[in-house]
C-alpha positions as a Python dict, from the first residue, in 0.01 Angstrom:
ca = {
    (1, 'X'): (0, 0, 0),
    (2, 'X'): (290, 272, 72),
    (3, 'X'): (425, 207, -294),
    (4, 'X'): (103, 290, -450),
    (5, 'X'): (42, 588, -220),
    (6, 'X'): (377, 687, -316),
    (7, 'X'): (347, 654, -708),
    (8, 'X'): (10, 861, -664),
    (9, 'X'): (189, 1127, -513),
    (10, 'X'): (462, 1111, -764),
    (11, 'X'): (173, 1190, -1032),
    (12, 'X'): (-28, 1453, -861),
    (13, 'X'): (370, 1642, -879),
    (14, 'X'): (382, 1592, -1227),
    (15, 'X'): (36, 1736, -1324),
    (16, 'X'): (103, 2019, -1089),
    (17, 'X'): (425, 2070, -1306),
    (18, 'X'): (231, 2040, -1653),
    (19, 'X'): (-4, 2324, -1546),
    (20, 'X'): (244, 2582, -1459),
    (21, 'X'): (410, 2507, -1780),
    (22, 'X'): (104, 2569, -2025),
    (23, 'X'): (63, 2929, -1788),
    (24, 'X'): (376, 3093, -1911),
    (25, 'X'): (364, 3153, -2327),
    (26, 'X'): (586, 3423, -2423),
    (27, 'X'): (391, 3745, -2512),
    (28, 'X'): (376, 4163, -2593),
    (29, 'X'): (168, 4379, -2600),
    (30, 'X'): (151, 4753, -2794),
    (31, 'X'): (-105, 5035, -2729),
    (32, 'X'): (-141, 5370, -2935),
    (33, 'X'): (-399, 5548, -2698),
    (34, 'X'): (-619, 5832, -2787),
    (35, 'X'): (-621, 5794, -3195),
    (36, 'X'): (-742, 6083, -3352),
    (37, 'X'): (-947, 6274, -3698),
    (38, 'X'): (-1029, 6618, -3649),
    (39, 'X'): (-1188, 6780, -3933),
    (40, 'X'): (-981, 7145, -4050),
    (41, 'X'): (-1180, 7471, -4095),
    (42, 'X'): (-1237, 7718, -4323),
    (43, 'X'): (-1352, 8082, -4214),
    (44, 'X'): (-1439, 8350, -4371),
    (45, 'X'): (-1454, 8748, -4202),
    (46, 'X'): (-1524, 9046, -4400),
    (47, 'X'): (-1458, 9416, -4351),
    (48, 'X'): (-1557, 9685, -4543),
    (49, 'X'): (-1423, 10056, -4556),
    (50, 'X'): (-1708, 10335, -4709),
    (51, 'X'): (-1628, 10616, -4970),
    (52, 'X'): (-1886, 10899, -5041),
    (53, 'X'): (-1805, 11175, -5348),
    (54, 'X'): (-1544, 11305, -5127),
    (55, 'X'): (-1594, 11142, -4792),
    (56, 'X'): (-1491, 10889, -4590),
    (57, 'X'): (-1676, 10688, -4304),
    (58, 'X'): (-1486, 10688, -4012),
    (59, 'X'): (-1612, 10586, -3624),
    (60, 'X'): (-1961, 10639, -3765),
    (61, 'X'): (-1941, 10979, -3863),
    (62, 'X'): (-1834, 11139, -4234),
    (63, 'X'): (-1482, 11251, -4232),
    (64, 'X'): (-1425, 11529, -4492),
    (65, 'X'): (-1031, 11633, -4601),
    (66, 'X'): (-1101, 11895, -4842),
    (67, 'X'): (-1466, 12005, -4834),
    (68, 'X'): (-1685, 12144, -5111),
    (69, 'X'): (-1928, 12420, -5113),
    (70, 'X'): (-2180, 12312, -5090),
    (71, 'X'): (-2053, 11989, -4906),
    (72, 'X'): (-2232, 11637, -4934),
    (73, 'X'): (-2285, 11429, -4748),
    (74, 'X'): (-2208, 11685, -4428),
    (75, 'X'): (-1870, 11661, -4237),
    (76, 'X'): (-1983, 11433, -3913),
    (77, 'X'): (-2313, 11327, -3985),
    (78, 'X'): (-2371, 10948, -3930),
    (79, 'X'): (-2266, 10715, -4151),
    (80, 'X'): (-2283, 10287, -4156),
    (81, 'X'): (-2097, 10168, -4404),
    (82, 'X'): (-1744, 10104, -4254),
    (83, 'X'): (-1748, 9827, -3980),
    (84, 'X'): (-1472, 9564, -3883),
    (85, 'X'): (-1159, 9709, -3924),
    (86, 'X'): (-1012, 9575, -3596),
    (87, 'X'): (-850, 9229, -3626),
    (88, 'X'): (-952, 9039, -3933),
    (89, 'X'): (-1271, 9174, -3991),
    (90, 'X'): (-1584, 8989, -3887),
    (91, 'X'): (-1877, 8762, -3951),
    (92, 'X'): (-2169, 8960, -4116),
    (93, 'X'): (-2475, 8958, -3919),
    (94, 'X'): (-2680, 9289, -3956),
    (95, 'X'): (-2417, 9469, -4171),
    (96, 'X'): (-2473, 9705, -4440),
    (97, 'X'): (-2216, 9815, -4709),
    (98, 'X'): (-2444, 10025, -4857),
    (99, 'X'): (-2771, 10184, -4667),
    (100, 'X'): (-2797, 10540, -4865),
    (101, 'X'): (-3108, 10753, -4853),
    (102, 'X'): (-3072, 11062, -5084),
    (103, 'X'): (-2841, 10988, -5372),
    (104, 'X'): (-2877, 11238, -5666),
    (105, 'X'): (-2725, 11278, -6038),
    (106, 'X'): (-2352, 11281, -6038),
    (107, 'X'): (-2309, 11109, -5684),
    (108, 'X'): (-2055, 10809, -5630),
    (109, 'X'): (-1939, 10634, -5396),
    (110, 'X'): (-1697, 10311, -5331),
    (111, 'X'): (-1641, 10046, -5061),
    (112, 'X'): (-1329, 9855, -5018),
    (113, 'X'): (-1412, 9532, -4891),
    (114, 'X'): (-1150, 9297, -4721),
    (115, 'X'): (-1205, 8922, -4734),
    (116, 'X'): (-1019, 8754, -4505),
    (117, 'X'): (-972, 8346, -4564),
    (118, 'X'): (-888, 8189, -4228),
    (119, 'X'): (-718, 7838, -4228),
    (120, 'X'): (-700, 7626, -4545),
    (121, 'X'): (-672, 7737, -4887),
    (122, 'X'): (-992, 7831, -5076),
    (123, 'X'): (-1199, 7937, -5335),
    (124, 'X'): (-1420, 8226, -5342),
    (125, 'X'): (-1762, 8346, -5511),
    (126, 'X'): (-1947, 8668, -5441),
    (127, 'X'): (-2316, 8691, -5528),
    (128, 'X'): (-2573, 8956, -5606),
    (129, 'X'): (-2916, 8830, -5502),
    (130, 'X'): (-3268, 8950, -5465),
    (131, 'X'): (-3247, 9275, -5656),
    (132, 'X'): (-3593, 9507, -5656),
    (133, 'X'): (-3585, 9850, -5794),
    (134, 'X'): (-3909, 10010, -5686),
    (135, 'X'): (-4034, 10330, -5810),
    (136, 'X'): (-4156, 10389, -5443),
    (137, 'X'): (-4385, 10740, -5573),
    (138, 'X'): (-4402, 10912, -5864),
    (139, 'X'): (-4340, 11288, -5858),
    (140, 'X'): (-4488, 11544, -6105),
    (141, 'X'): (-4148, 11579, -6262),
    (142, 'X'): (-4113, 11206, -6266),
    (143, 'X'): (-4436, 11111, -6451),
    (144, 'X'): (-4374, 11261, -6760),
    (145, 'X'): (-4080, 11074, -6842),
    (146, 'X'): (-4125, 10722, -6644),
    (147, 'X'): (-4103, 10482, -6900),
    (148, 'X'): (-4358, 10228, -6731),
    (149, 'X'): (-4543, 10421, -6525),
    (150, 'X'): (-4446, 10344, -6167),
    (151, 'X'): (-4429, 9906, -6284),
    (152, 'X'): (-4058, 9893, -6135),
    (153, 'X'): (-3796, 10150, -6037),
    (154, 'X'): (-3524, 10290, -6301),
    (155, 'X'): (-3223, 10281, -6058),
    (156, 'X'): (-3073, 9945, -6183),
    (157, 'X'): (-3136, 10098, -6524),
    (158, 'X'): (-2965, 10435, -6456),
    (159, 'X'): (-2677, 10307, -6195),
    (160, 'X'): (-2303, 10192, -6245),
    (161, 'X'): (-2134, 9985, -6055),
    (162, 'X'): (-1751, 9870, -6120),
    (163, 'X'): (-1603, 9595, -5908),
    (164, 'X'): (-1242, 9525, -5932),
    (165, 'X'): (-934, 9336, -5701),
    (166, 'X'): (-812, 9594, -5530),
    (167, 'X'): (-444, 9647, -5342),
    (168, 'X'): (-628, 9812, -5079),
    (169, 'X'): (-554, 10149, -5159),
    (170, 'X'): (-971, 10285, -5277),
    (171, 'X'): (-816, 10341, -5619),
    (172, 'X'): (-833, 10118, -5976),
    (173, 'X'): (-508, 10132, -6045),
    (174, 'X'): (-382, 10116, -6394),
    (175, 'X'): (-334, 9765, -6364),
    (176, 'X'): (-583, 9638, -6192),
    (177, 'X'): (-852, 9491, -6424),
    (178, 'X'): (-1259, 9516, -6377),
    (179, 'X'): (-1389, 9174, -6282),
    (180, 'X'): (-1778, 9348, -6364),
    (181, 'X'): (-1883, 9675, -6479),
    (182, 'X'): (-2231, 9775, -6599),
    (183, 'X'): (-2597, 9820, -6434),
    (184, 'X'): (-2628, 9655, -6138),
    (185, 'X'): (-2794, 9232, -6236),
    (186, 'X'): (-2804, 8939, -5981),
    (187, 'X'): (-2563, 8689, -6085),
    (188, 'X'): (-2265, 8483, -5945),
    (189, 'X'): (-1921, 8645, -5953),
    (190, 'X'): (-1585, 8431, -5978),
    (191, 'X'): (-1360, 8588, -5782),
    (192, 'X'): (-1108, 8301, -5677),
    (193, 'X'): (-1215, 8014, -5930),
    (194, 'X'): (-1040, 7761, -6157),
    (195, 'X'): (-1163, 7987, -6404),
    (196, 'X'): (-1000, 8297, -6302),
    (197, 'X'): (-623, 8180, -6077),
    (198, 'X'): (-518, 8044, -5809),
    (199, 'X'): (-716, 7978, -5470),
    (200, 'X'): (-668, 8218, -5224),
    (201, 'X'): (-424, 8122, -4937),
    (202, 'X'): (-534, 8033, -4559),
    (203, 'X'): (-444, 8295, -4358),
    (204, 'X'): (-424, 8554, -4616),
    (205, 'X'): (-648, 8864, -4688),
    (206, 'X'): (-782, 9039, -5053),
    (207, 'X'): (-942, 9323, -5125),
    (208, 'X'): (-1225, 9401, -5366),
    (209, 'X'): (-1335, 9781, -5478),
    (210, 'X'): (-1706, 9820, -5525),
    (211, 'X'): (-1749, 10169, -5685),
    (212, 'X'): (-2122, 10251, -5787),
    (213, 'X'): (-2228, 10616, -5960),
    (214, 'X'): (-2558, 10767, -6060),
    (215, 'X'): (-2430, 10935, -6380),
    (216, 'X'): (-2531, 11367, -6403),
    (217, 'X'): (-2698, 11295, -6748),
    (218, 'X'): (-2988, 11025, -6545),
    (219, 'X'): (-3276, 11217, -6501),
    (220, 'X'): (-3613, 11289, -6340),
    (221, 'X'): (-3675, 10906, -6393),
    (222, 'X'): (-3522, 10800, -6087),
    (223, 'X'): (-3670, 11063, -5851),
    (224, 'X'): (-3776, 10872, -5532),
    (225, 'X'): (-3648, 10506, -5693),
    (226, 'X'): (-3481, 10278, -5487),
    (227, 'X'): (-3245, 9991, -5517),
    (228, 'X'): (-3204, 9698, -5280),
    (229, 'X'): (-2991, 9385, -5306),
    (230, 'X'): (-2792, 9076, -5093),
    (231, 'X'): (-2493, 9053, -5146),
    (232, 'X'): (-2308, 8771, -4979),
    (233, 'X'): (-1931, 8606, -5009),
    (234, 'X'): (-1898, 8221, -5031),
    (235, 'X'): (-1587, 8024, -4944),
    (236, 'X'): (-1532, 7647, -5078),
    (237, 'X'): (-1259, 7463, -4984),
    (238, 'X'): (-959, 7431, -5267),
    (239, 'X'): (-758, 7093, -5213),
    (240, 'X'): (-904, 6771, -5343),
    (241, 'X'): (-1158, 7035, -5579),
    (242, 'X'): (-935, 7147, -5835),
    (243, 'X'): (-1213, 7202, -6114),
    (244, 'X'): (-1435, 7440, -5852),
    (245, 'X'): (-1624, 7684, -6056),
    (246, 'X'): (-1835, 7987, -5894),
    (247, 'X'): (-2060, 7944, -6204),
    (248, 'X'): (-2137, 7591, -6135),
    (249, 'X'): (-2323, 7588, -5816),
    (250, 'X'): (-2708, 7529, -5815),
    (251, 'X'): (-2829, 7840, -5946),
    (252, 'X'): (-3226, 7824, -6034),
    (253, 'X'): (-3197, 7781, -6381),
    (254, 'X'): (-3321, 8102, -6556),
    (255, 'X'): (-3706, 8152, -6664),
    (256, 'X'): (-3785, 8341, -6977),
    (257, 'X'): (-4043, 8345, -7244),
    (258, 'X'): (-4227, 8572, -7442),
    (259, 'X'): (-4529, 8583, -7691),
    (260, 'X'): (-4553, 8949, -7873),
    (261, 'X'): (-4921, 8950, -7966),
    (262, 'X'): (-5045, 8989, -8288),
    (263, 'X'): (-4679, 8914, -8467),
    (264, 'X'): (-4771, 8572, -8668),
    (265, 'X'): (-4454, 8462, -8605),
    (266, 'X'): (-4482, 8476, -8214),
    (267, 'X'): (-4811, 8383, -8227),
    (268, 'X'): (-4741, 8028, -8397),
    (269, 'X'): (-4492, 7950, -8153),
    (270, 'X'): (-4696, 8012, -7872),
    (271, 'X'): (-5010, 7847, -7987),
    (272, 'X'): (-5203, 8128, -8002),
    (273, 'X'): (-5626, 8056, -8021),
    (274, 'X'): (-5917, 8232, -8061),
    (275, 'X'): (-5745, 8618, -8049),
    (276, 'X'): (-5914, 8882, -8271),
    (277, 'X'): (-5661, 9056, -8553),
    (278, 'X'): (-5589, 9420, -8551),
    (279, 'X'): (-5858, 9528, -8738),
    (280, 'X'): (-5618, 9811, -8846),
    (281, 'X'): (-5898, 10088, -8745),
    (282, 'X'): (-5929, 10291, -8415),
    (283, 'X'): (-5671, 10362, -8227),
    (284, 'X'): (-5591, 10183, -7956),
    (285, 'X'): (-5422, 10443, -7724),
    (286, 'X'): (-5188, 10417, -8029),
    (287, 'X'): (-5067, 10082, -8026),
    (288, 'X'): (-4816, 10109, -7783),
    (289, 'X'): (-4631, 10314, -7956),
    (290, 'X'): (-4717, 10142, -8307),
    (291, 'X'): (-4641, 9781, -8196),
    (292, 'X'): (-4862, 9478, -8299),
    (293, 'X'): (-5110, 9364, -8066),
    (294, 'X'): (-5477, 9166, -8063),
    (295, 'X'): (-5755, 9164, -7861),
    (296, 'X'): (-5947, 8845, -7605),
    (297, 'X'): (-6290, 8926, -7717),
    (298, 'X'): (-6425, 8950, -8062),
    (299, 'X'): (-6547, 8892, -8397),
    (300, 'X'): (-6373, 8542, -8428),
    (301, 'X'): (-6642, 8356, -8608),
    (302, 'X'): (-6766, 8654, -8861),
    (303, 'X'): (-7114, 8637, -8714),
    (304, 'X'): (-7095, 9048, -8674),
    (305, 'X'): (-7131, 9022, -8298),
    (306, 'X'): (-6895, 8904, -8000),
    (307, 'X'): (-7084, 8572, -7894),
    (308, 'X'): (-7038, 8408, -7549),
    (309, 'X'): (-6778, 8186, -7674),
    (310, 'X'): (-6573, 8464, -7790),
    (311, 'X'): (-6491, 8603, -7415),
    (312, 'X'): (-6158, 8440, -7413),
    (313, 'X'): (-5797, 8376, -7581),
    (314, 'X'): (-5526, 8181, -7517),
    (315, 'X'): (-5133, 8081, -7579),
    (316, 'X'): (-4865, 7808, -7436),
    (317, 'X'): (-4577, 7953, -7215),
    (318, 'X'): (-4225, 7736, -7203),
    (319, 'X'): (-4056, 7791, -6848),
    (320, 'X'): (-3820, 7503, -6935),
    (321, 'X'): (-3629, 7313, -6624),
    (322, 'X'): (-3678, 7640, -6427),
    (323, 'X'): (-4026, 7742, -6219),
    (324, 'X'): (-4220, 8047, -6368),
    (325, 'X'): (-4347, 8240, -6067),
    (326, 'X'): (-4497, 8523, -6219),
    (327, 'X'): (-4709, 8636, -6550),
    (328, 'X'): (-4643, 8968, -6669),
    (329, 'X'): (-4884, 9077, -6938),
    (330, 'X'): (-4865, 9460, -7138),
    (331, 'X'): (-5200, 9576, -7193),
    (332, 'X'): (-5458, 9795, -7288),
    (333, 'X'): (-5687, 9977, -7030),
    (334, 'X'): (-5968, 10166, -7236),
    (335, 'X'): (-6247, 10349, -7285),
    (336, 'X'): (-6501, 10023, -7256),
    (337, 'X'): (-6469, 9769, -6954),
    (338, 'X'): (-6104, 9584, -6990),
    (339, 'X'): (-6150, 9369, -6723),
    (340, 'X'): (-6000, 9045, -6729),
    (341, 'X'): (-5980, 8697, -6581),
    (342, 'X'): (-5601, 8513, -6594),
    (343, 'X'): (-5611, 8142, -6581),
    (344, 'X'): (-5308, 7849, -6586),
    (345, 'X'): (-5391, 7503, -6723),
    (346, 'X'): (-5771, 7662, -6644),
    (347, 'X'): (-5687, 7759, -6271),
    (348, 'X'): (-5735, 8098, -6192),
    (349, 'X'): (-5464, 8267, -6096),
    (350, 'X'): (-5566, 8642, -6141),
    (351, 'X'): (-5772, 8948, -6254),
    (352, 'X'): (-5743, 9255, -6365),
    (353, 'X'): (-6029, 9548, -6244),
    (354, 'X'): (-6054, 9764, -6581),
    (355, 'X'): (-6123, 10140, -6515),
    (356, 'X'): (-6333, 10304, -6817),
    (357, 'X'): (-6168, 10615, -6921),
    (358, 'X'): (-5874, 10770, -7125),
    (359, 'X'): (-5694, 10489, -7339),
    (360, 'X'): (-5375, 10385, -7158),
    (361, 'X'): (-5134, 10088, -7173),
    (362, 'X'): (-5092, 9918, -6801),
    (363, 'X'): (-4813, 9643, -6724),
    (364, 'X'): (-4968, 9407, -6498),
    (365, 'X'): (-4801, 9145, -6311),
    (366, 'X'): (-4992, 8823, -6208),
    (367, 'X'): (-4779, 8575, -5906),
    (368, 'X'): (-4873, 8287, -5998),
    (369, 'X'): (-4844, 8127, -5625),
    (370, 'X'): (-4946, 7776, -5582),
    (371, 'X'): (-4971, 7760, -6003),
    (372, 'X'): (-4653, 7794, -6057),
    (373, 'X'): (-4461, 7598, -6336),
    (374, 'X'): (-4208, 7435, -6514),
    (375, 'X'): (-4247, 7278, -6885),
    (376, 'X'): (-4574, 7408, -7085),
    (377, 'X'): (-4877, 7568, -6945),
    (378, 'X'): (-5168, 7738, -7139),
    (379, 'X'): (-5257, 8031, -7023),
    (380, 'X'): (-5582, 8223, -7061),
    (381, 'X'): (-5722, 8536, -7083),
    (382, 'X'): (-6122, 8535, -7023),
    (383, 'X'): (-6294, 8938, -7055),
    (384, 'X'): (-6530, 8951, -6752),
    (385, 'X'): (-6749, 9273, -6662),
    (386, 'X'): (-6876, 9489, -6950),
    (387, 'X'): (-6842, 9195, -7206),
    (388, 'X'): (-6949, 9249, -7492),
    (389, 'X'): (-6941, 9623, -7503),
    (390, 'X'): (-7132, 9822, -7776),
    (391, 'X'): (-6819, 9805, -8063),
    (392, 'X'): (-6732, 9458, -7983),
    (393, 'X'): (-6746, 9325, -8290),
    (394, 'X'): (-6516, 9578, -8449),
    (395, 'X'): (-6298, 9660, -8240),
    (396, 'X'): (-6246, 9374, -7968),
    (397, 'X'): (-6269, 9394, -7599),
    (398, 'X'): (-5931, 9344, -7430),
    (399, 'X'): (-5631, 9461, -7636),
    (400, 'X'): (-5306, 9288, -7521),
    (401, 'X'): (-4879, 9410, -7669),
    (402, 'X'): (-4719, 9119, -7537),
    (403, 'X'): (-4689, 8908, -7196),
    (404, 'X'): (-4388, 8706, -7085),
    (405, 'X'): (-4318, 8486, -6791),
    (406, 'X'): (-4057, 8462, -6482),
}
């Protein structure tokens, strides 16, 4: 009994042994702690510094080196248009760079606007958006040369803006080219594009003049006008988007079509039904100034009267891939009742209250709202109160130049 006790000792050793052995395997181990992907930034801040005929804005106030008799605008009144010139300018929040309330013939003006890129590399796009020139009132003076009768402002038409990369001095130099000049538009500007150099460096700054002038020969026209606008800066980053283009972005494609009335040619395209011809007699508040034109309401059928199927005309408007938002038709506003229904794709959209009196050609715009469209709509024009008036059949109810869409 001892020698088996013994040998069962002997193993219980030897599995203790094993154990310990399989324990003990050779091993490492490496940690990299705290692994890391933080996005870079791109920021941009804008200053701008304000230049009036022979003023400068300063602390808030006009700052006049050589005045003029009589002086304009006056040495320390208040002024906006100069803001962020500590530091690298500033994020625009309720910033004007131009807020001007009494501009006359033969005024100008220019801002100097820093752009400051803060980072990375980038590209950079300015844009004019949401222009309206409103005619506001219409003074004695200016109604007997307003070419539309108080229908939209002639500011953008009169105005001149230059815009330019400046060296930050106010001036164009000699050598420093116009990027824009003309009437003020909305539209995209490539300022720092593949189209037009190099991005601009992180951490560096450009300037852009903005000079705008009402020349001395605009006239009465623009008495009480005024001109608003956005204008805003856009940065894009410039590595791994070589082929950036300002031009490119995802503009509203542009809506524009137009049917001249009573030009066959026009007419045809457009689809044109049931309109009443020019019956080249009376005279029509003189045509518009001699244009072509035809009338909703009529003799269509030769039955020598305007029937109750004769109350309306129609044509086909293209807005293409863009939405047309509003309906903008030129027409006559007698000496009978020239009221008329508007309709798109047989929705009504619009009316027009016609005021009996002195022959006179009106520009009426119809929104379209909800109606709105893109492709081919038919639009139509449907004479309402007064129809048929006593010379119907010769002369037509509702005469119409042209209408166009946007």
């Amino acid at each position: 009994m001892k020698k088996i006790l013994g040998s069962v000792g002997v193993l219980a050793v030897v599995g203790a042994l094993v154990l310990g052995a399989t324990g003990a395997f050779f091993s490492d181990t490496e940690t990299s702690t705290g692994n890391t992907f933080t996005a870079g930034a791109i920021d941009l801040k804008v200053d701008s510094e304000q230049h009036y005929n022979n003023a400068v804005c300063e602390g808030g106030v006009w700052v006049v080196a050589n005045p003029t008799v009589p002086q304009y605008p006056v040495a320390g009144s208040a002024c906006g248009g100069t803001w962020g010139q500590e530091g690298d300018g500033e994020d625009i929040t309720n910033q004007k760079f131009f807020d001007f309330a009494d501009i006359k013939p033969g005024d100008e003006g220019e801002n100097t606007i820093s752009l400051h890129v803060i980072n990375n590399d980038a590209w950079l796009c300015a844009e004019v958006s949401g222009l309206t020139s409103n005619d506001v009132s219409l003074t004695e003076p200016e109604d007997l040369v307003d070419p539309d009768d108080m229908v939209s402002g002639e500011l953008d038409d009169q105005m001149i803006w230059t815009i330019w990369r400046d060296n930050g001095d106010n001036i164009m130099n000699g050598n420093e080219v116009a990027l824009l000049s003309g009437h003020p538009v909305n539209g995209v500007l490539p300022l720092y594009d593949s189209t037009t150099g190099p991005a601009l460096q992180g951490n560096s700054t450009t300037y852009l003049g903005v000079k705008w002038e009402l020349p001395p020969t605009s006239g009465n026209e623009t008495q009480t006008d005024s001109l608003t606008a956005d204008i805003s800066f856009r940065v894009e980053q410039a590595r791994n988007n070589t082929g950036f283009r300002c031009d490119r972005q995802q503009e509203p494609p542009v809506v524009s079509d137009r049917i001249d009335v009573g030009d066959s040619t026009s007419m045809t395209a457009h689809n044109a039904q049931m309109w009443f011809n020019d019956p080249a007699t009376g005279n029509y508040g003189g045509r518009d100034g001699g244009q072509t034109i035809a009338m909703v309401g009529g003799d269509d059928n030769a039955s020598q009267s305007c029937d109750s199927n004769e109350n309306d005309a129609t044509f086909v408007m293209n807005a293409g891939s863009g939405t047309a938002e509003n309906l903008i038709i030129r027409h006559l506003d007698g000496s009978a009742n020239d009221s008329f229904n508007v309709y798109v794709d047989n929705v009504l959209v619009g009316n027009y209250i016609g005021t009996p009196g002195p022959e006179t050609w009106v520009t009426t715009t119809f929104p379209l709202g909800t109606e709105d469209f893109t492709g081919l709509a038919t639009i139509k024009l449907e004479v309402t109160t007064g129809y048929p008036w006593s010379l119907c059949s010769t002369y037509g109810q509702v005469a119409v130049n042209w209408a166009k869409i946007n």
